[in-house]
TIDOPA-256434 format. One record per residue (C-alpha): residue number from 1; residue in three letters; x, y negated, z negated. Coordinates in Angstrom, 2 decimals. Last residue first. Example, Ala and Ser with C-alpha at 12.3 -4.5 7.8 and 13.67 -1.06 7.14 Angstrom:
! TIDOPA-256434
(2, "SER", (13.67, 1.06, -7.14))
(1, "ALA", (12.30, 4.50, -7.80))
This chain:
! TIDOPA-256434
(411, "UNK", (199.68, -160.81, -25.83))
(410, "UNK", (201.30, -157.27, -25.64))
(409, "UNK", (202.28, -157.95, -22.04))
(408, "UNK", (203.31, -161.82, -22.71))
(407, "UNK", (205.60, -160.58, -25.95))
(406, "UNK", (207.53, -157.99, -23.70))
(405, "UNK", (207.91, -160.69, -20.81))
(404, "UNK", (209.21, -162.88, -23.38))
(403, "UNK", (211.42, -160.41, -25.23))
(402, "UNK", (212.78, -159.19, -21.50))
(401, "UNK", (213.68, -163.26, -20.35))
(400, "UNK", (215.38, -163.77, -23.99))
(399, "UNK", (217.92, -160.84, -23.54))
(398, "UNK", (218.44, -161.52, -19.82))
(397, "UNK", (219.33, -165.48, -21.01))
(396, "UNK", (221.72, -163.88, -23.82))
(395, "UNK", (223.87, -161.71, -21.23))
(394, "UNK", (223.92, -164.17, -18.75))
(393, "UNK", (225.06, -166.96, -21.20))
(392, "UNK", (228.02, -164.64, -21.64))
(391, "UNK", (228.18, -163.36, -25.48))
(390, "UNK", (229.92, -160.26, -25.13))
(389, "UNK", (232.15, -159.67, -22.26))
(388, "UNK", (233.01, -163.21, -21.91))
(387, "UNK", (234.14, -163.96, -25.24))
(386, "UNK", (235.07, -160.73, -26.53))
(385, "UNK", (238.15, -161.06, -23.82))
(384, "UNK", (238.89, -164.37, -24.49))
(383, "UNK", (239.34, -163.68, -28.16))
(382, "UNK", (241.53, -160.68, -27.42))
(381, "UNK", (243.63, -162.86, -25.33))
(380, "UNK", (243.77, -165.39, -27.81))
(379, "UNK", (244.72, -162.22, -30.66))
(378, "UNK", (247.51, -161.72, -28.05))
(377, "UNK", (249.32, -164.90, -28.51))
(376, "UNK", (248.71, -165.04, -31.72))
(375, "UNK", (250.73, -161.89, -32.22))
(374, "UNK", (253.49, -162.92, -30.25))
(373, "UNK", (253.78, -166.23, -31.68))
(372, "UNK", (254.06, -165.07, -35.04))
(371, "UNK", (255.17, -167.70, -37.58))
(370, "UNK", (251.22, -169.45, -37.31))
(369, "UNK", (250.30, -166.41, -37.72))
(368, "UNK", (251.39, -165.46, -40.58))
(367, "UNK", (251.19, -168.96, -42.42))
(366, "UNK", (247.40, -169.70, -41.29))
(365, "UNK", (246.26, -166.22, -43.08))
(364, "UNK", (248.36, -167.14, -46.31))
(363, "UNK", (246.72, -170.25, -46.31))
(362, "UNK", (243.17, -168.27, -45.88))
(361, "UNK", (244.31, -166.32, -48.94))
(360, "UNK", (244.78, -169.13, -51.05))
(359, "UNK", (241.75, -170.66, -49.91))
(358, "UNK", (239.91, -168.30, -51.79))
(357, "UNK", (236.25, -169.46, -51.38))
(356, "UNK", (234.73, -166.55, -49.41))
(355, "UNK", (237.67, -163.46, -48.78))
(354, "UNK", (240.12, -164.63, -45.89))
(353, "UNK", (239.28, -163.30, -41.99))
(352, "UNK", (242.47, -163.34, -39.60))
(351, "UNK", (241.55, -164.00, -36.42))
(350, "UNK", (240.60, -162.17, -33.10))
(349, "UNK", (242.01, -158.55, -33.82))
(348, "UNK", (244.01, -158.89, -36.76))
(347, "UNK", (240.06, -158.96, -38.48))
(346, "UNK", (237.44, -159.15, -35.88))
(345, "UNK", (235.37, -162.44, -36.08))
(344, "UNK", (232.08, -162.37, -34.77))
(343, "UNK", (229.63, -160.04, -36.88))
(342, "UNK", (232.15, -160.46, -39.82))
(341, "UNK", (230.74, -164.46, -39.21))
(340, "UNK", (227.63, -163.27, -39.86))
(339, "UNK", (227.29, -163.85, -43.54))
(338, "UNK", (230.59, -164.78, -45.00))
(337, "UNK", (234.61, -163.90, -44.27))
(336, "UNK", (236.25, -166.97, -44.55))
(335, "UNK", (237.62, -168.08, -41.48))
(334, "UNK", (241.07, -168.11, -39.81))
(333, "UNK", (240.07, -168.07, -35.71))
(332, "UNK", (242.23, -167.33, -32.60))
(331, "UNK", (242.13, -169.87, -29.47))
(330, "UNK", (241.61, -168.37, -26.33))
(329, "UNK", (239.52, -170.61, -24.94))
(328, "UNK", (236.30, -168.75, -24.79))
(327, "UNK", (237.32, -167.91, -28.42))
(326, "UNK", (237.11, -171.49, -29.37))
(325, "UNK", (233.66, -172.22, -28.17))
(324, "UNK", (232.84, -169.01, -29.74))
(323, "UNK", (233.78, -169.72, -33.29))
(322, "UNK", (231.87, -172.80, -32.29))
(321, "UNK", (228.93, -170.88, -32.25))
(320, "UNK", (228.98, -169.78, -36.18))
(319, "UNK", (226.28, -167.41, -36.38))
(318, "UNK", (223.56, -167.91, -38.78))
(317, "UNK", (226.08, -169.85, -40.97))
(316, "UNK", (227.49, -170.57, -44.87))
(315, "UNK", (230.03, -171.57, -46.63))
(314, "UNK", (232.43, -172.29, -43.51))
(313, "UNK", (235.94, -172.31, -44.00))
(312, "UNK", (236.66, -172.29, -40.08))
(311, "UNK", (240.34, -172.92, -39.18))
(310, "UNK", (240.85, -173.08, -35.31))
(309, "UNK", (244.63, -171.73, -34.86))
(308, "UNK", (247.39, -172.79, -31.77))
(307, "UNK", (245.21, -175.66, -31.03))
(306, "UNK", (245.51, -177.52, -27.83))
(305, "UNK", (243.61, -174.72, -25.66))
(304, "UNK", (240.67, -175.82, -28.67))
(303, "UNK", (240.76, -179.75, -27.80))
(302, "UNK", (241.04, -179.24, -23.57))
(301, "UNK", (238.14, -176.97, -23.86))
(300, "UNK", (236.27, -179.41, -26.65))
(299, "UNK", (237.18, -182.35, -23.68))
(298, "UNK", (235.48, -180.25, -21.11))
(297, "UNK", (232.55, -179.18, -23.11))
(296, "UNK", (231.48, -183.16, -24.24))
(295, "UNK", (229.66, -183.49, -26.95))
(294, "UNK", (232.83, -184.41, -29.08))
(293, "UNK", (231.93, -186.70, -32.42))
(292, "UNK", (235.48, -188.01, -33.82))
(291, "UNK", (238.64, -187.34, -32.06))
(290, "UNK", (240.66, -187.55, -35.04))
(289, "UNK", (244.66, -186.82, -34.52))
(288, "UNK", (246.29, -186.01, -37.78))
(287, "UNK", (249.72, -185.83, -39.12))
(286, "UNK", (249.99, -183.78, -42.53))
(285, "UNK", (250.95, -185.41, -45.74))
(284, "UNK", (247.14, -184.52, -47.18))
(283, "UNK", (246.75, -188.23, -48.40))
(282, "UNK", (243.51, -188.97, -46.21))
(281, "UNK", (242.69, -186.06, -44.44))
(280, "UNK", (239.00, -185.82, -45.01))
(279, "UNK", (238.13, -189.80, -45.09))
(278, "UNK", (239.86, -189.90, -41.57))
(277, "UNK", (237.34, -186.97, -40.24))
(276, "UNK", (234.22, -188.83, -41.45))
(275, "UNK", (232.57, -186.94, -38.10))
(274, "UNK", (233.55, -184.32, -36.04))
(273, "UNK", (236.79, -183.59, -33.71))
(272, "UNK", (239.97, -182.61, -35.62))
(271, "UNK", (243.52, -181.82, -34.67))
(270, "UNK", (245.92, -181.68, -37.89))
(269, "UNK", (249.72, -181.72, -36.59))
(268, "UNK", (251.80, -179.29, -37.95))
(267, "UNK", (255.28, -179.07, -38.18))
(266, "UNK", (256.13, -180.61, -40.90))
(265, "UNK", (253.48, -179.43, -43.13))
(264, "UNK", (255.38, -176.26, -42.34))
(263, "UNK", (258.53, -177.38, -44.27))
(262, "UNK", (256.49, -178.55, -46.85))
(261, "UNK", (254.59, -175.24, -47.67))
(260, "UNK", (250.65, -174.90, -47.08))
(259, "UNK", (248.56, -175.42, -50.78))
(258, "UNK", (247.43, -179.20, -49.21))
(257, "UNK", (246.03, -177.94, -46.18))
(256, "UNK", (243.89, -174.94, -48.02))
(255, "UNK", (242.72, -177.27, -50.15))
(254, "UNK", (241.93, -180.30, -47.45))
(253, "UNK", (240.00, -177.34, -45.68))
(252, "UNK", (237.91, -176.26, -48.49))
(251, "UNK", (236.80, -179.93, -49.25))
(250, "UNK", (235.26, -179.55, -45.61))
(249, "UNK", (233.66, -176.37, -46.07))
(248, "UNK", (231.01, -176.28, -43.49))
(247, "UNK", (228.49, -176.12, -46.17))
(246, "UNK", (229.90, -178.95, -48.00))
(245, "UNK", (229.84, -181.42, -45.19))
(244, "UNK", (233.11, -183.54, -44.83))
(243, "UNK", (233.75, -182.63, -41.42))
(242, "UNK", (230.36, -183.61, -40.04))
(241, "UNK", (229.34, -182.71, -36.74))
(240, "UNK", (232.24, -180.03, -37.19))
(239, "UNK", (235.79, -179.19, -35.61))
(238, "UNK", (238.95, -178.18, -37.70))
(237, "UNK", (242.00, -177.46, -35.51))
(236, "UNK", (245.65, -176.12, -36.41))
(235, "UNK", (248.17, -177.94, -33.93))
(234, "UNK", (251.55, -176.29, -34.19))
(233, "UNK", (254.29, -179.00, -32.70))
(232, "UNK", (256.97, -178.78, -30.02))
(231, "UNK", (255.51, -181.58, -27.83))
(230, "UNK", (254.09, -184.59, -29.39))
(229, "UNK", (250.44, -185.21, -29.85))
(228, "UNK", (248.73, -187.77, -27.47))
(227, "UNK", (245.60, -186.01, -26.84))
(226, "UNK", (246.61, -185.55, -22.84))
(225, "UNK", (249.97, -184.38, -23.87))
(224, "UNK", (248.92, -181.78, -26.09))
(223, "UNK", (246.24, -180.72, -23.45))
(222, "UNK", (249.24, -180.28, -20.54))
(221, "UNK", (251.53, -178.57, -23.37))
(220, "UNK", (248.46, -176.09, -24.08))
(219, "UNK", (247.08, -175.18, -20.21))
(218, "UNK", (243.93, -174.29, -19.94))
(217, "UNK", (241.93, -171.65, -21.60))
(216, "UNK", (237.97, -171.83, -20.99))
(215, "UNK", (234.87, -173.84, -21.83))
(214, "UNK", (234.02, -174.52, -18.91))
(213, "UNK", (233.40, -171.19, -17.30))
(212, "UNK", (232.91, -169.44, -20.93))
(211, "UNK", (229.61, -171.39, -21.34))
(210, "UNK", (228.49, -168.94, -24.33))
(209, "UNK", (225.95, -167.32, -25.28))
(208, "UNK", (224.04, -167.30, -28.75))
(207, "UNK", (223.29, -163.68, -30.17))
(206, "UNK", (220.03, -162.43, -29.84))
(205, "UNK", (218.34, -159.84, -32.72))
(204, "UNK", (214.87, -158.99, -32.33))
(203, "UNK", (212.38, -159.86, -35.41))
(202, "UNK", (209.00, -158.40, -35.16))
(201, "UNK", (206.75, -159.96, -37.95))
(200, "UNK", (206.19, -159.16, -41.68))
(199, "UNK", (209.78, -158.89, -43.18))
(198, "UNK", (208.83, -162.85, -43.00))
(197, "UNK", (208.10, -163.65, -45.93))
(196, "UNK", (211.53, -162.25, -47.26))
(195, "UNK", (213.86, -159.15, -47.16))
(194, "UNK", (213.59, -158.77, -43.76))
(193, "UNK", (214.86, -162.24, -42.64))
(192, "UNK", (218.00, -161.55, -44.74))
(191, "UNK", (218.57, -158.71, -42.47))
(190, "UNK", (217.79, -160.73, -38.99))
(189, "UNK", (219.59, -163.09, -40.51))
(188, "UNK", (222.90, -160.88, -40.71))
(187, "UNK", (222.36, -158.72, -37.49))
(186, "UNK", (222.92, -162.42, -35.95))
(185, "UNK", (221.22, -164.74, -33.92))
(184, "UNK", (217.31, -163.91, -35.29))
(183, "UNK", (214.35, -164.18, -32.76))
(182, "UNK", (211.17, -163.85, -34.50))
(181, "UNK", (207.84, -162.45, -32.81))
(180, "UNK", (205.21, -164.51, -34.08))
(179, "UNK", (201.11, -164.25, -34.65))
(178, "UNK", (200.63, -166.81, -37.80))
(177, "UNK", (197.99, -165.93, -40.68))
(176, "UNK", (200.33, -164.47, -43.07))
(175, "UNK", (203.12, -167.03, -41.88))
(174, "UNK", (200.71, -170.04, -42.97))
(173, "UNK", (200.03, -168.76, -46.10))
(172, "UNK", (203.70, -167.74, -46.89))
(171, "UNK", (204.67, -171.41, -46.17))
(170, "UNK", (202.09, -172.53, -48.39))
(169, "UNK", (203.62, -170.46, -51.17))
(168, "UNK", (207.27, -171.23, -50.65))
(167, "UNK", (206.39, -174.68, -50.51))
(166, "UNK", (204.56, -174.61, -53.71))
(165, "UNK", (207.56, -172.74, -55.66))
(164, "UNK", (209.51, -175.31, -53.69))
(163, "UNK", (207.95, -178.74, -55.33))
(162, "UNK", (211.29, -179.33, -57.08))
(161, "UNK", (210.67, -183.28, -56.53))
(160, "UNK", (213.30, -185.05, -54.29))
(159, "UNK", (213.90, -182.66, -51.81))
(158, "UNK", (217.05, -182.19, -49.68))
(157, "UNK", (216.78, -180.67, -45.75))
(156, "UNK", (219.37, -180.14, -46.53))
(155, "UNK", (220.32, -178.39, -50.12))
(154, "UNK", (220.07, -181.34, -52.14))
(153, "UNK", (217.53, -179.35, -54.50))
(152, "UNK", (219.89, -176.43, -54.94))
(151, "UNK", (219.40, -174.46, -57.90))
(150, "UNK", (215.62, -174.49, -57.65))
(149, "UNK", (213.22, -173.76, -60.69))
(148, "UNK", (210.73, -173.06, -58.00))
(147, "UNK", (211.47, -169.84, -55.22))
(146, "UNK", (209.25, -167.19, -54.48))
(145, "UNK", (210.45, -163.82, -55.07))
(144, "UNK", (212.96, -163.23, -51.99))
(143, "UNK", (213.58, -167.21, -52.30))
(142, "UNK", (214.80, -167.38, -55.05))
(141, "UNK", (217.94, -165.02, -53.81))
(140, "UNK", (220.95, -168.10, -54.29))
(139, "UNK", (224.36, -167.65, -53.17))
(138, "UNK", (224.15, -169.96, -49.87))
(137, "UNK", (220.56, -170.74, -49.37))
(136, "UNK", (221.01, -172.54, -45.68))
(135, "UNK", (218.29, -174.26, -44.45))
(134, "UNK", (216.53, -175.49, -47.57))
(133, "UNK", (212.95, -176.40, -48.88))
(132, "UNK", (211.45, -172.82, -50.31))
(131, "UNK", (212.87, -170.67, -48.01))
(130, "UNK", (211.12, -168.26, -45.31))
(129, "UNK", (211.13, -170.64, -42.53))
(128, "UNK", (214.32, -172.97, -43.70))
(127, "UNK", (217.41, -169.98, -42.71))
(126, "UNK", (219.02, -171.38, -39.85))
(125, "UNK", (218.47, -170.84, -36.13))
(124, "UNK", (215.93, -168.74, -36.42))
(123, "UNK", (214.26, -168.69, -32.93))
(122, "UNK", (210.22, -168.37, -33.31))
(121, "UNK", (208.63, -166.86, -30.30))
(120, "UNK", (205.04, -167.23, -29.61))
(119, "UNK", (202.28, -166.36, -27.76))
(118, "UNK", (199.82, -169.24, -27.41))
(117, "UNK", (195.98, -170.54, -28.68))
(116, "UNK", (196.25, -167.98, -31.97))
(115, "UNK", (200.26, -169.34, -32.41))
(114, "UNK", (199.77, -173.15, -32.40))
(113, "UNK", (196.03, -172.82, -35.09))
(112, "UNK", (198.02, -170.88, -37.54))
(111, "UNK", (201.46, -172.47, -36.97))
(110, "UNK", (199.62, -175.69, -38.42))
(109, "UNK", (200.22, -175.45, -42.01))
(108, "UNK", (204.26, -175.46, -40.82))
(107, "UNK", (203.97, -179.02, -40.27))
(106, "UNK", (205.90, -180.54, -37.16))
(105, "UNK", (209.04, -181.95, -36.41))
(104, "UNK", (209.30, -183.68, -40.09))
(103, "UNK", (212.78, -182.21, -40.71))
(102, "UNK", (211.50, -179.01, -40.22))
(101, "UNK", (210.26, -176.80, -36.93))
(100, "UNK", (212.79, -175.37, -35.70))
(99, "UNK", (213.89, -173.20, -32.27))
(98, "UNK", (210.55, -172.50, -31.53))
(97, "UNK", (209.70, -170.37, -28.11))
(96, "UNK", (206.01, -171.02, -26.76))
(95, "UNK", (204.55, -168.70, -23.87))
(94, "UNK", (202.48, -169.11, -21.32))
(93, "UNK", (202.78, -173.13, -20.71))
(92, "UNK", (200.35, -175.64, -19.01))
(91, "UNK", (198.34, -176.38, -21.49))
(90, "UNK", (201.22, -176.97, -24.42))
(89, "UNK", (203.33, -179.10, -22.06))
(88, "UNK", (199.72, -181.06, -21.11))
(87, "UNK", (199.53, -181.82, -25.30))
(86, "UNK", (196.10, -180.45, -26.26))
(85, "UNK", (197.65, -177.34, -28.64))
(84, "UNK", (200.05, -180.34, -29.98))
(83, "UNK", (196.75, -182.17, -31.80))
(82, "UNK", (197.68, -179.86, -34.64))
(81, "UNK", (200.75, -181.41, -35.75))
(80, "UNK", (199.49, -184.49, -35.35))
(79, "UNK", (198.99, -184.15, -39.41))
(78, "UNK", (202.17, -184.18, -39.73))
(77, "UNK", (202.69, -184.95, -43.24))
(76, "UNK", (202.91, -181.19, -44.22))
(75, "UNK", (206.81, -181.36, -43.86))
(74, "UNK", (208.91, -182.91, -46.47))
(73, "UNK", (207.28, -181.46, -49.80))
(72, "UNK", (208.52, -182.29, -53.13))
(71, "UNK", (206.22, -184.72, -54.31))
(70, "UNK", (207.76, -187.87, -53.46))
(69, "UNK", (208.37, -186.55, -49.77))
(68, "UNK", (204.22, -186.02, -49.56))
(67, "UNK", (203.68, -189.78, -50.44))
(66, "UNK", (206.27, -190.78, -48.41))
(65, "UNK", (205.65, -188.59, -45.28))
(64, "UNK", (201.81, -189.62, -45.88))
(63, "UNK", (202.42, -193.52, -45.31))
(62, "UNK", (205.15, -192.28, -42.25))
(61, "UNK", (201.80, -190.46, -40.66))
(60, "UNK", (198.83, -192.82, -41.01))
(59, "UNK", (201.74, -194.92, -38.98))
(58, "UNK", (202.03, -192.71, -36.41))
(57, "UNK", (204.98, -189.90, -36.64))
(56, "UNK", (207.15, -189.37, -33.14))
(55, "UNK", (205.23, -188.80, -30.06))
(54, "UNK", (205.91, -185.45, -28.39))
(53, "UNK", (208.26, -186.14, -25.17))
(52, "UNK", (208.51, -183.61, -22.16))
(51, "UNK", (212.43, -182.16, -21.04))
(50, "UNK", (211.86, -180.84, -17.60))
(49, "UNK", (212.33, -183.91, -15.54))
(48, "UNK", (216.43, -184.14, -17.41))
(47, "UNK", (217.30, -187.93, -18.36))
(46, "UNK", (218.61, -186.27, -21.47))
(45, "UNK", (218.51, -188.19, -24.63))
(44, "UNK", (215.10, -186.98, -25.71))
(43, "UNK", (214.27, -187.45, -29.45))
(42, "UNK", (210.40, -185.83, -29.92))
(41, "UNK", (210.59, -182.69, -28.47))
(40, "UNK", (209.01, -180.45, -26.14))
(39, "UNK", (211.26, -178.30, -23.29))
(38, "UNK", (210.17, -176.68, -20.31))
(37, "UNK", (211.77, -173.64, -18.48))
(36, "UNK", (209.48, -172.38, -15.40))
(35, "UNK", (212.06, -168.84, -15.05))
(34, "UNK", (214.06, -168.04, -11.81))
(33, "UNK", (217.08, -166.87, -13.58))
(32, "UNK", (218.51, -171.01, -13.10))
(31, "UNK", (215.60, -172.32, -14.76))
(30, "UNK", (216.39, -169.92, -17.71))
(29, "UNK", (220.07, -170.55, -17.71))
(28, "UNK", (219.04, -174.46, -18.28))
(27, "UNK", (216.82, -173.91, -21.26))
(26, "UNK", (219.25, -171.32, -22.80))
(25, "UNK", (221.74, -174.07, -22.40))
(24, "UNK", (219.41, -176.55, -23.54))
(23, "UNK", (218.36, -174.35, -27.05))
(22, "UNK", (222.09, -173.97, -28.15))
(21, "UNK", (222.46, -177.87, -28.03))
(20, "UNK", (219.66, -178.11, -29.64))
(19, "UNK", (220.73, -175.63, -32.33))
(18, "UNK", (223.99, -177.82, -32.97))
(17, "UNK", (222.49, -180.63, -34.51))
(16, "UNK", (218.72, -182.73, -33.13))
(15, "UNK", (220.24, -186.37, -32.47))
(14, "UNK", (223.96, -185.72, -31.14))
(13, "UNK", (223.31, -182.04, -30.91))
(12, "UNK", (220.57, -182.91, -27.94))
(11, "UNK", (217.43, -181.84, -26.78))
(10, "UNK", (215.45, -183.39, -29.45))
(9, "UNK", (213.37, -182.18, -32.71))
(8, "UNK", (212.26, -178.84, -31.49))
(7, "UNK", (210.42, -177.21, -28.74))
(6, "UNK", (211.01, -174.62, -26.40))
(5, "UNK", (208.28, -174.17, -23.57))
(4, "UNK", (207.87, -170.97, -21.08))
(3, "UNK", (206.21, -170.43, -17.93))
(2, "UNK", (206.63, -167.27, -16.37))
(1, "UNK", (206.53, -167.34, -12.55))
């Protein structure tokens, strides 16, 4: 039986974002196709026998982290780091799969040593391995020729020092002398991926799956009830672990909000689930319901069949899962069209897909077809068709289960 372990930061969204979350259902599908699915992090919330603990940063460690932070660099503190080829999890294992490594998980330096003792798969699920500091770049191509003189120094993961010429470098160092197959989750990152350090390993495209048992179309009236919002009203639905984050658009969303006429405003209530939703709305003139962090798939199903529109003004993604979420529940999507999303969203088909930044356009998106039941009716049933057809959690556990037996034959 192939043995595999995932590792990152914890097994949960609540402590680890939305990749962990990603990286448990694959976990899960795995065990279920037969496969000895492990996971290795350092925040476990999960009472699950098959999620191991790392140890977080010793003391020797934090003392670096601050010295090392000061400077510019976040990650080569752990110095643990390569003590992980003697953890049991690591022993035991044929076959590694990272799905991140940053935010003090584990130094890159280290890959070297990691990937000669295992096989291993490296899941980008954002952009940090072949950047100098951030996870998401947005409009700026530094990092094709090396970063420094950085644009974005509070990109997260933030740096205090513009140290990400340096970065850049050791990360190339350790990537030249790293064996990896990468796993990108759109055509999009896999193309980026090419055009940087990393244009020097295998990189296999996966898409995310999706649980489209639970997460499903239910009944609207019967969900508007159960969230307390009156009957008769359009419900347009934001949904993020932070709604006021600048990469998932939040200050977007209160412009597109604000532009919509008054006699709609009327007639819409605001649905949210995220954090720091009440500081979003405040003074838009729309009613909102705030259901703050949702973890839960049952509740997000009963949230999205709500919804008449889920409005995604992302700035930037590798894939945009809860674009998903709310197709497996019928729910049509306005988004701005950037990076993968295009991958995802079909235009009058799904959604309606504005041009990056104009909210003008993505108001105008919200007003048709929010005043065409008909066609939003069938764009849901489009959604839930993609959904399940495309991105089951069958379809992406197959996908993972051939690279790995692939990697383990060349290995």
């Amino acid at each position: 039986m192939t043995k595999v372990l995932h590792l990152w930061k914890g097994d949960s969204p609540a402590v680890a974002g939305g990749g962990a979350g990603s990286m448990y259902r694959l976990h899960t599908n795995l065990r279920k196709a037969g496969i000895d699915s492990r996971i290795l992090c350092e925040l476990k919330t999960s009472n699950s026998p098959y999620v191991d603990v790392k140890p977080l940063p010793s003391r020797l460690e934090s003392i670096l982290g601050r010295f090392t932070s000061a400077v510019g660099l976040n990650d080569i503190h752990r110095i643990s780091s390569w003590n992980l080829i003697k953890h049991p999890s690591f022993r035991k294992t044929d076959i590694l799969n990272f799905h991140g490594i940053h935010s003090g998980f584990l130094s890159y330096l280290a890959l070297p040593q990691i990937t000669a003792a295992k096989p291993t798969i490296f899941t980008l699920r954002d952009l940090w391995a072949f950047t100098g500091h951030c996870a998401f770049f947005f409009n700026c191509n530094r990092w094709k020729n090396g970063c420094g003189h950085c644009p974005g120094l509070h990109y997260y993961p933030p740096v205090k020092r513009d140290a990400t010429k340096w970065e850049w470098k050791f990360k190339n160092w350790a990537f030249t002398n790293s064996n990896i197959t990468m796993v990108a989750l759109s055509q999009w990152v896999a193309d980026q991926a090419r055009q940087g350090m990393l244009k020097r390993f295998p990189i296999h495209h996966i898409p995310n799956g999706i649980d489209s048992e639970t997460l499903k179309p239910l009944d609207p009236e019967r969900c508007k009830y159960a969230l307390g919002i009156p009957p008769g009203k359009k419900i347009i639905m934001f949904a993020a672990n932070s709604l006021s984050s600048i990469q998932k658009g939040g200050d977007l969303v209160l412009k597109v909000l604000e532009s919509l006429p008054k006699t709609l405003k009327s007639e819409i209530v605001f649905l949210t689930f995220g954090r720091k939703g009440e500081e979003l709305t405040e003074g838009i003139g729309i009613q909102t319901v705030h259901l703050d962090y949702v973890g839960n798939s049952r509740l997000k199903a009963v949230a999205f069949s709500a919804a008449d529109l889920f409005l995604f003004p992302s700035r930037a993604e590798t894939f945009g899962q809860v674009v998903l979420e709310s197709f497996a529940c019928g729910t049509p999507v306005v988004s701005h069209n950037i990076g993968p999303l295009a991958e995802i969203i079909r235009h009058d088909f799904t959604g309606y897909m504005a041009a990056a930044e104009d909210t003008k356009e993505m108001s105008e998106g919200i007003i048709k077809l929010l005043k065409d039941d008909r066609l939003r009716a069938q764009m849901g049933q489009n959604c839930r068709k993609v959904a399940v057809e495309e991105y089951s959690l069958e379809l992406e556990t197959q996908r993972y289960i051939r690279l790995y037996k692939s990697v383990l034959k060349k290995s």
